[in-house]
C-alpha positions, 0 to 999 in steps of 0.5 A: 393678905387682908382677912375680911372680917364680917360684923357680928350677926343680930341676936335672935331669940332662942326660939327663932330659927337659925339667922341669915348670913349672906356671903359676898359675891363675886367679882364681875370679870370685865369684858375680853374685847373692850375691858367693859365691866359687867354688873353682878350676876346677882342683880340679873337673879332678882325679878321684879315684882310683876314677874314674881306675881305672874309666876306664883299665881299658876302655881296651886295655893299653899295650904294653911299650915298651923305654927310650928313652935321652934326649939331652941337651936343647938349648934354643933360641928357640921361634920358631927351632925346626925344627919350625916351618920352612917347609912345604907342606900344609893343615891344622894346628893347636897345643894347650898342655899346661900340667900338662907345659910342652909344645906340640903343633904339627900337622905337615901335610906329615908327617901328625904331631904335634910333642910340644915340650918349652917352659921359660919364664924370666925375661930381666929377673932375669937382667941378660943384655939378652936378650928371648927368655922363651920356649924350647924344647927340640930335638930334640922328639918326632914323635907319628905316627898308627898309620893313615892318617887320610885326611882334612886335620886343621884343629884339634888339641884336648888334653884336661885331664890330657894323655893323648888329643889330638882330631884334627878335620876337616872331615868326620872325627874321630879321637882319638890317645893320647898314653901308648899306644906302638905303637913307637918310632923315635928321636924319632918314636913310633907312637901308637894311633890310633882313629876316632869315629863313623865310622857317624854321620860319612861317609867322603867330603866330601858328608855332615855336617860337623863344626863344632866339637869341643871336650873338655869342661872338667869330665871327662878323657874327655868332648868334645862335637861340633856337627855340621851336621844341627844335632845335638849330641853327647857322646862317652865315650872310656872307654865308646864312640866309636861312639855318643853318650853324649848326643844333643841334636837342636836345633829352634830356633823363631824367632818373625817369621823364615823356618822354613827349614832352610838359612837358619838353622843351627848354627857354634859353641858354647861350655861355661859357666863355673865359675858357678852354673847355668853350669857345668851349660850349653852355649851354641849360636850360629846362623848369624843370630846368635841365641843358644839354651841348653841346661840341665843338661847334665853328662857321666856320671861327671864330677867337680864341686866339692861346695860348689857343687853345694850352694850352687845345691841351697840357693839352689833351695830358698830361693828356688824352693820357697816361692814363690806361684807355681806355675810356680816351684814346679814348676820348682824341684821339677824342678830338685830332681829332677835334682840329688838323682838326678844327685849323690846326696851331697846326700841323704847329707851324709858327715862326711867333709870331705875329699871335695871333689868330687861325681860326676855319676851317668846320670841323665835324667827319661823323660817331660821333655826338654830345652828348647832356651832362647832366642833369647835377647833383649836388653833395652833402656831404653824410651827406646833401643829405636829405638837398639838395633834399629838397631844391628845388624851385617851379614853371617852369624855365624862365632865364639862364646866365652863368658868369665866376668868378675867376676860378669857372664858375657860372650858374644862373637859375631863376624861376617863383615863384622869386627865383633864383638857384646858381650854380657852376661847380664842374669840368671842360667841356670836349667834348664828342660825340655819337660814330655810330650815323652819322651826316649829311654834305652838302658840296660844289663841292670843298669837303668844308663842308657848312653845319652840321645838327645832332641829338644830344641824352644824356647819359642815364648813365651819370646821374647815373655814376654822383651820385656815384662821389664825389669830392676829397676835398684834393689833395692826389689822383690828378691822379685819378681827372684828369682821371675821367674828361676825362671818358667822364661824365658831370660835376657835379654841387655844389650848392652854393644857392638859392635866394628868392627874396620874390616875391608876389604870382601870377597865372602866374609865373613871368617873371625874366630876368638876366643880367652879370656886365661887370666889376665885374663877382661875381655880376649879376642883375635880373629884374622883375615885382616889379623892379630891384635888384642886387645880389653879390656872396662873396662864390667861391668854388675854388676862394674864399672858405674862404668865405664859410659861407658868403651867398649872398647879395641881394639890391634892386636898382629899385622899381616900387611899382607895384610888384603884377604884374608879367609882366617884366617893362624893355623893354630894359636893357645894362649894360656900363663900363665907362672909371672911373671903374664904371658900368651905368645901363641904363633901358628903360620902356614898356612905354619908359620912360629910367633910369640911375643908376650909381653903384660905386666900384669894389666889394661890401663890406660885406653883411648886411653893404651895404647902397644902397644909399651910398655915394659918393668918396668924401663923404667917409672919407680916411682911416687913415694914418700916424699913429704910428706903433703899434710896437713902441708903444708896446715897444722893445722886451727884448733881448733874454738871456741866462738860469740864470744857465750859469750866476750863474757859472761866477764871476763878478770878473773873465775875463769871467765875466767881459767880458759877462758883457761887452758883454751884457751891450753893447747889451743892450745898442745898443738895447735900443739906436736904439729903442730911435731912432726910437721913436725920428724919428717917434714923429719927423715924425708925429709931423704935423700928431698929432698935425692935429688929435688934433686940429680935435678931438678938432673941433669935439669935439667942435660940439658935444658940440653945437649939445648938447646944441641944444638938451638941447634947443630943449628938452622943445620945444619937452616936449611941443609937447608931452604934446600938442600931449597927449592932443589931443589924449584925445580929439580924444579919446572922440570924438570917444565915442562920435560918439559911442553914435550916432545911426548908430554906433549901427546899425546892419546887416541885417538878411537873411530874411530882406535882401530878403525883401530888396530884393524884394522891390528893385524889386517891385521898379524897376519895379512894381512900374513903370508898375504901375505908367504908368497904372495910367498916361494912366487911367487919361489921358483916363479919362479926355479925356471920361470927355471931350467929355461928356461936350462937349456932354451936352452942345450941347443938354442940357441934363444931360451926364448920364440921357438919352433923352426924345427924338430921340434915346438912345446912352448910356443905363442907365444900361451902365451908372451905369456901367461906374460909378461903375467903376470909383469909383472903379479906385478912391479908387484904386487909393488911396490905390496905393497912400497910398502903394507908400507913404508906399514904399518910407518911408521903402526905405529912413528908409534902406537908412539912 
């Protein structure tokens, strides 16, 4: 493997913020139908300078700001940063700006974000032994909201030029511009803030929630948001953020299955890529795991490369227009229409050849809408139908992404119950619309379109049509392919497989997330509760389908040892492609705590030889080199010779076999004489090599030797410990039998009707014995107060307490006295026994204790 080694950066003065390092861009994968290779993604991100202009010009004017006096910059490891300390709150999230070389973290407990300048170096070319590679800057900015937005921020979404940040929220949207200061304090700067579609969106938790919100990949002010009432939107940030630009209302229609609002509903959505009729499409995922297309859908005013907008107007005009078919024909003039009314510089090719990008102008036909394409079907060989209905994963959808790899486009679906669906498209996206149903335009007083909102229903048929179709695996009926892709059906879907990451059971379905790898397209990560983990797919049906029997590779790269919770751990997670072809993954915690894994290389080797601690470059031994060629030491190939029959004709003697003879002797000659040489040259050439390999072999041989003599040394030692272990397994072992022979070791259980006695004098304990215990404390202390007053009584008068005075008046009858004494003898003996049964509890309570 090659390390690309980018060059140093320009020094910049201590006061000046952190440099900008630009990361490569990927490789464009080439067409899947005609291997046509596509520009950059990148080239289609740049606007021009009119579009730049129109769309700042309605935005509010930034205020003056005073300059901010830069301090010089720190640079420490990114995990030890301070913004990633330990802290309370819901929420987060992170978003790469790769044109600045700066992180975004959301600040839940400071309802802010942090603006992280990041510089990627290389510790291999410097020889330091450290393996820190990324690093950040400190102090950084703190981006603050003007307002209070009122609501937990569970995502963070920076679009391509760096100048709006998304705030999402369960129930909230919200976008933050990065470039528009309201005011400064140190590091901290106020940011204008403002709300989206608060009229659509409800204030409290109980109305529609936001599911998903992206930027879209193709246009600086475009994101499109996919709500709960199963309703898809994009807004424009430089026209209004009030209402949609577009409006789609999704009616799936799922041939055989329950039409139950709440049994089937929206969870994600992914952009196509940069790839014929893809580019142009938004793929849409439902709660049972079917998958619907929309197509065309293109934000107004958004930029596309010019070459690709007139290969697909080439390629409908090839292939659509001079078809038998009538409904090829019909939907290729429809998609003519749509392409010469949304790019007008079709019509009128300029000799201008530097404009590179085409601009997508309002267009939407009145009396056709969109179709909701699908439920995409997938198509299996007849003898792995009973196979490819039974394998079907459990629970409820909860991820989608889409990636283009090579010439195949992947679509990835995660679940619930951890398992992760991998499929491909086996045709190409075409657009289609529902012909009489009118979609409704809010235009300007110039006649412009502002606005379109349309219901967009699926084919009922389409499914149905689906299942008959099988894909030819030879190219002998080429015609009949490309006319069945523009009948205006959805593209089927091949199963390439399904990936258990052997998630434990949870009541709830876990939470998975999917995100892309930004250099390679075959290899994609998942997040969950229990970590992080890396699939690669080594099997294309149209980019590698000789690698059909090879299934995909999972590696787990994070473990949080937690992995019965199905809560997610990530509150943050971007991928960067750094300037040495190598991918840093970049993780922030619930908790704030923020991790960096570096992964190496282009592609992973073959599955099941993957070391996921694996060594460095410079760990790795180079392939060997300089060796002899095998040719040479298979020996020279014998001339060929003519049949032993012509040969017995000729005499030695004749001038016809003098003269063959001659001829051959010098064949011979020429033929082993060349050989010579080349042998001579190669032992001459590879004299150093062998002689280096000699003296390696000898040295490693060498080590062996010692490492040998090691062991032999180590093995008494290692007797020793063997028997030293025995000897101790014996004493435990009779310790063991001997704490058998004590007598709790034989104890056993409690028997029901024990247990219930156990029972009753844990009751009569708790609260019997207490009653008790208080009447007896109160009848002592009554008794020795009635002692009392008697003493006090007799010694006064000098009379006996019980006897009753000879004179004056009577208080206390005899007959009471006798009374009073009977009682107390009663209480005496009462008393004892109470002592006794006390006496008889504790015993039993301490006899269950022991």
């Amino acid at each position: 493997m090659t390390r690309i080694t980018a060059p140093p950066p320009p020094s910049s003065p201590p006061g000046s913020p952190p440099p900008i390092r630009h990361s490569p861009a990927p490789a464009t994968p080439p067409s899947r139908r005609r291997g046509r290779h596509s520009p950059s993604p990148s080239l289609a991100l740049t606007p021009s300078s009119a579009s730049t202009s129109a769309a700042t010009s309605s935005r509010p004017k930034q205020r003056p700001t005073p300059k901010r006096v830069y301090t010089p910059a720190q640079w420490v490891p990114l995990p030890s940063h301070p913004a990633f300390s330990r802290r309370d709150g819901e929420g987060g999230g992170a978003a790469w700006d790769a044109t600045a070389s700066r992180l975004y973290a959301w600040d839940p407990s400071a309802c802010g974000a942090h603006r992280i300048g990041v510089r990627i170096r290389d510790p291999e070319a410097e020889n330091d032994g450290d393996e820190v590679a990324v690093e950040a800057a400190v102090p950084s900015e703190m981006l603050m909201p003007e307002t209070d937005l009122g609501y937990v921020v569970t995502h963070v979404s920076l679009n391509t030029d760096g100048s709006s940040l998304l705030l999402v929220g369960s129930h909230n949207l919200s976008v933050l511009y990065v470039h528009q200061r309201v005011s400064e304090d140190g590091d901290t700067i106020i940011c204008r803030t403002a709300p989206i579609a608060s009229q659509i969106l409800p204030s409290d938790s109980d109305g529609i929630k936001v599911l998903q919100a992206s930027w879209h990949p193709f246009s600086n002010n475009h994101f499109a948001v996919l709500t709960s009432d199963a309703v898809f939107r994009l807004f424009d940030l430089s026209s209004d953020l009030e209402q949609p630009e577009q409006e789609f209302y999704l009616q799936p229609i799922l041939p055989g299955k329950c039409q139950n609002a709440s049994a089937v509903c929206p969870v994600a959505f992914s952009y196509g890529s940069d790839h014929l009729w893809d580019r142009f499409s938004v793929f849409i995922l439902f709660s049972d795991g079917s998958i619907f297309v929309l197509c065309p859908v293109v934000p107004f005013g958004s930029d596309y490369s010019k070459k690709h907008i007139q290969e697909i107007y080439e390629d409908v005009n090839a292939f659509g227009l001079k078809s038998s078919n009538p409904n090829v024909v019909t939907n290729s003039h429809l998609a003519i229409a749509w392409l010469e009314a949304t790019f007008p510089d079709l019509l009128h090719q300029s000799t201008d050849t530097s404009l590179l990008m085409s601009k997508a102008h309002p267009y939407a036909p009145i009396d056709d809408s969109l179709t909701l394409q699908g439920p995409l079907c997938r198509v299996c060989e007849e003898n792995n139908e009973s196979e490819g209905k039974s394998s079907t994963c459990e629970g409820k959808a909860v991820g989608f992404m889409y990636s283009s790899a090579g010439k195949d486009s992947v679509l990835v679906t995660a679940w619930g119950s951890g398992q992760l669906q991998v499929d491909a498209l086996a045709d190409e996206i075409q657009p289609q619309w529902n012909i009489g149903i009118p979609t409704r335009l809010n235009v300007d007083s110039r006649g412009q379109i502002k606005s379109v909102a349309m219901i967009c229903d699926s084919n009922s048929q389409d499914p149905l049509a689906l299942r008959s179709h099988r894909p030819s695996s030879t190219g002998s009926n080429v015609k009949s392919n490309i006319e069945a892709v523009w009948m205006g059906h959805s593209p089927p879907l091949l199963r390439l497989a399904i990936v258990d990451l052997a998630l434990p059971k949870t009541p709830s379905d876990s939470s998975l997330s999917l995100f892309p790898d930004p250099l390679v397209p075959e290899r994609f990560y998942c997040a969950h509760g229990g970590g992080l983990d890396m699939v690669t797919l080594h099997f294309l049906p149209f980019s590698y389908p000789e690698m059909a029997s090879t299934p995909p590779s999972v590696h787990p790269i994070l473990t949080t040892g937690n992995s019965e919770t199905s809560s997610p751990f990530l509150s943050g997670f971007v991928t960067i492609a750094d300037a040495y072809g190598h991918v840093q993954l970049v993780g922030i915690t619930c908790l704030g705590e923020c991790f960096v894994v570096e992964m190496k290389g282009w592609k992973e080797p073959t599955p099941l030889q993957l070391d996921i601690d694996s060594k460095s470059v410079k760990d790795v031994e180079p392939p060997a080199t300089g060796m002899i060629s095998k040719e040479l030491i298979a020996g020279p190939d014998p001339p060929i010779l003519p049949s032993s029959t012509s040969l017995k004709s000729l005499t030695p003697g004749s001038i016809e076999g003098k003269s063959t003879l001659h001829h051959y002797i010098k064949v011979f000659h020429e033929y082993y004489v060349e050989y010579g040489h080349k042998v001579f040259v190669e032992l001459k050439e590879h004299a150093d090599y062998v002689k280096t390999e000699l003296e390696d072999k000898q040295k490693r041989l060498e080590s062996v030797k010692k490492s040998l003599l090691s062991i032999e040394t180590k093995d008494q030692d290692i007797n020793k410990r063997i028997d030293r272990a025995f000897k101790v397994y014996e004493l435990l072992e009779k310790r063991i039998d001997s704490f058998k022979m004590l007598p709790a070791a034989n104890k056993k259980p409690l028997s029901q009707a024990e247990q219930e006695f156990k029972a009753q004098l844990d009751r009569f304990a708790d609260v019997e014995l207490d009653a008790l215990r208080s009447s007896i404390s109160a009848l002592s202390a009554r008794m020795k107060r009635f002692a009392q007053q008697s003493a006090g009584g007799a010694a006064g008068t000098g009379v006996i307490p019980w006897q009753a005075p000879k004179a004056g008046r009577s208080h206390i009858s005899e007959s009471q006295m006798s009374l009073l004494k009977s009682s107390l003898e009663k209480l005496s003996l009462l008393n004892e026994e109470n002592n006794l049964k006390l006496q008889l509890i504790d015993n039993e309570l301490k006899n269950k204790e022991q």
